[in-house]
Phi, psi and omega in degrees: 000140185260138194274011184228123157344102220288341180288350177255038155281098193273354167224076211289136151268182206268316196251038168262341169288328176257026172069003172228192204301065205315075185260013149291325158321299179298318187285352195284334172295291184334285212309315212276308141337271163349324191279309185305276156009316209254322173269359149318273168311326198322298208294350192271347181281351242213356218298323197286316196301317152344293175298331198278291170343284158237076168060024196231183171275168169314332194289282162350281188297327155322333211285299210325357169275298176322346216260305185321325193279337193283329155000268191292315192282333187287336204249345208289271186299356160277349201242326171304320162282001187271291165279029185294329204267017164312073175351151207266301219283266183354311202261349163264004133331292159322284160349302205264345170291294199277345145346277166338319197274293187284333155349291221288359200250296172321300159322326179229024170267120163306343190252154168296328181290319194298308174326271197322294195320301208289326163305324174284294171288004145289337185271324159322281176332301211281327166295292191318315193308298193311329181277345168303308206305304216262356145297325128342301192304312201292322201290329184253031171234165180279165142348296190292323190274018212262324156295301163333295216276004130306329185281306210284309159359279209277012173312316189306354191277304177277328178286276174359268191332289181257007181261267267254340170292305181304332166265338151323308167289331161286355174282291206306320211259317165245024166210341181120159188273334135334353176276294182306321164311271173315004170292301179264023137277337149276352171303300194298303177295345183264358171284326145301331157249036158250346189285297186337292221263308241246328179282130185264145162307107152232152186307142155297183190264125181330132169072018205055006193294179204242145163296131162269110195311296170311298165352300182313337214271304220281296169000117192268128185104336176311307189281310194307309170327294188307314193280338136347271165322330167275305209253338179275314209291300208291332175294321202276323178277352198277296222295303153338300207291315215275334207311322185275319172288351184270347195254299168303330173281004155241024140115054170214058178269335160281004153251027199281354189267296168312316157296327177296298191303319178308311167312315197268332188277339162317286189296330175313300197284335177287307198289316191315302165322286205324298192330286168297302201246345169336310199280337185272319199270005198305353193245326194263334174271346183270319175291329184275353191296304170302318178276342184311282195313334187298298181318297209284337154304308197283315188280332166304315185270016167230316235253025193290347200269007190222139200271285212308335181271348193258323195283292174301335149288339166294306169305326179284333182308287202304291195317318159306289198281309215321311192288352200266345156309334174301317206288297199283335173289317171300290205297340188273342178266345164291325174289332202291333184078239154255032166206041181274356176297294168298330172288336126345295165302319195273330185244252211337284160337291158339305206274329184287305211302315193256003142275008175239341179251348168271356157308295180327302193274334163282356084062233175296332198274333186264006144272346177274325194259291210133176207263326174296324095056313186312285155349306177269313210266330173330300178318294160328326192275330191281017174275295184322310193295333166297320155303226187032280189294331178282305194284330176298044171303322179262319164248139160100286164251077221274154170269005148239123179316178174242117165266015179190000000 
């Protein structure tokens, strides 16, 4: 269901008349995912020079992933609701222009504080974009095709995860970490004119009006999605963040490039499925989505010690997760209804809040427990998220879509 009068569409594209997918547009999203992702992550590739630079420890210079995510979690819905009556192009323009902005300040900045502000404001930037995207997506695809053109959206996450860190370090590492950054502000200015030419217009909500935001929660299925969304994010990242020390406790830590690549090629053949059955199936893909990861935690946590079973838990990994930003953005947005903008904001805001408490709790788990730890508490956490997704039959992981 779409949250804006389908009449305020000010630049129709040509090939939503002819039913099918507009995918210069989408991937031009993709990209923008992609960038907003890898540059989330950049700095953890980047972290000893980084620190070496501006005067501070590895510890310090770590927060600058965190600050980005507090960023992204504090402003996505005060700046959603601020800007509903914004033309939506105009304003993921913008987005991504000051994205962009804040890079380039970060590339050439000399001071620690200044670094951290421009890490904030990128994360801004990089939220508001996220709250666009995968409503955007629905809006330039017909109904049927409105999962799919989320999934292509929502590609850019995983190639970021497992492509785009390791070759941002490989920048970082043969031209300076300062490089890697402006690398992506040039990216970024050349994403802009492609959003310019290839992304179609639509009007914001008449008179400027705002959503009342909390309202979406009452939305039956809304809160369960968002709750979904909190503890599968917070599970996949404690483990994610943990992956190279946890890969050294068990002695494959000169394979931590090779699992990761298993993982990202993995999530790729997962959002394609996701992609292709998502419209009839959003419930049966979100359950094995769950038990996929569960399994590849549970084989991580007996069997770690044999590398050919840890390369088939990277895999089982990828396959669970790849799909599930598609998975959860199509439910928050079918459930939100007309108040899917805000349910939109509100699961962006979520998802940064638990890529910033899965550093924290993983963290905790690896000075109290040891780096096995990682593994098991995936697991644990995938029991609620599982309960969740079984009772949400009617709203939320409903067993049948709404097709119109």
């Amino acid at each position: 269901m779409s949250t804006r009068d389908p009449n305020l569409l000010l630049d129709p594209p040509s090939d939503r008349r002819r039913d099918r997918l507009p995918m210069a547009a989408l991937l031009a999203l993709s990209t923008a995912v992609f960038l907003t992702s890898l540059t989330e992550t950049l700095p953890a590739g980047v972290l000893p020079a980084m620190s070496g630079d501006l005067g501070v420890g590895e510890s310090a210079m770590g927060q600058s992933v965190t600050v980005y995510a507090i960023g992204s979690a504090l402003t996505a819905i005060p700046l959603t609701a601020a800007t509903a009556g914004v033309p939506r192009k105009r304003l993921l323009l913008a987005a991504m222009a000051g994205f962009a902005l804040a890079n380039t300040v970060t590339a050439v900045s000399s001071h620690y504080p200044l670094t951290m502000v421009a890490r904030l404001l990128a994360g801004v930037a990089a939220g508001l974009a996220w709250a666009l995207l995968a409503g955007y997506a629905r809006q330039m695809a017909p109904v049927h095709l409105q999962g799919k053109a989320i999934a292509v959206a929502m590609a850019g996450i995983p190639v970021a995860l497992s492509l785009g860190v390791p070759a941002g370090t490989f920048v970082g590492d043969a031209l300076g970490w300062r490089a890697a950054f402006l690398l992506m502000t040039g990216l970024t200015v050349i994403l802009l004119g492609w959003i310019a030419v290839s992304v179609p217009e639509y009007a914001g909500r008449r008179g400027g009006e705002r959503e009342p935001m909390l309202r979406a929660l009452a939305v039956p299925g809304v809160a369960s999605v968002l709750s979904v969304t909190l503890v599968f994010v917070l599970a996949h990242t404690v483990l994610y963040t943990y992956v190279a020390t946890f890969l050294d406790h068990v002695d494959m830590a000169d394979s931590t490039d090779l699992v990761l690549l298993t993982f990202g090629a993995a999530s790729l053949l997962s959002i394609w499925v996701v992609g292709v059955r998502i419209h009839r199936q959003l419930r049966a893909l979100t359950v094995a989505s769950v038990l996929l990861v569960a399994l590849a935690a549970a084989l991580l946590a007996v069997v770690s010690d044999r590398a050919a079973l840890v390369y088939v838990a990277a895999a089982l990994w990828g396959l669970g997760w790849g799909g599930v930003p598609t998975l959860l953005q199509t439910a928050v947005g079918d459930a939100g209804g007309d108040f899917a903008d805000s349910a939109q904001a509100m699961l962006v805001t979520l998802w940064n809040v638990a890529m910033a408490a899965g550093g924290v709790v993983g963290g905790v788990l690896l000075g109290v427990i040891g780096a096995q730890a990682f593994p098991w508490s995936v697991l644990v956490l995938m029991v609620p998220v599982l309960l969740i997704v079984v009772v949400a039959r009617a709203h939320g992981f409903p067993v049948r879509r709404a097709t119109h």
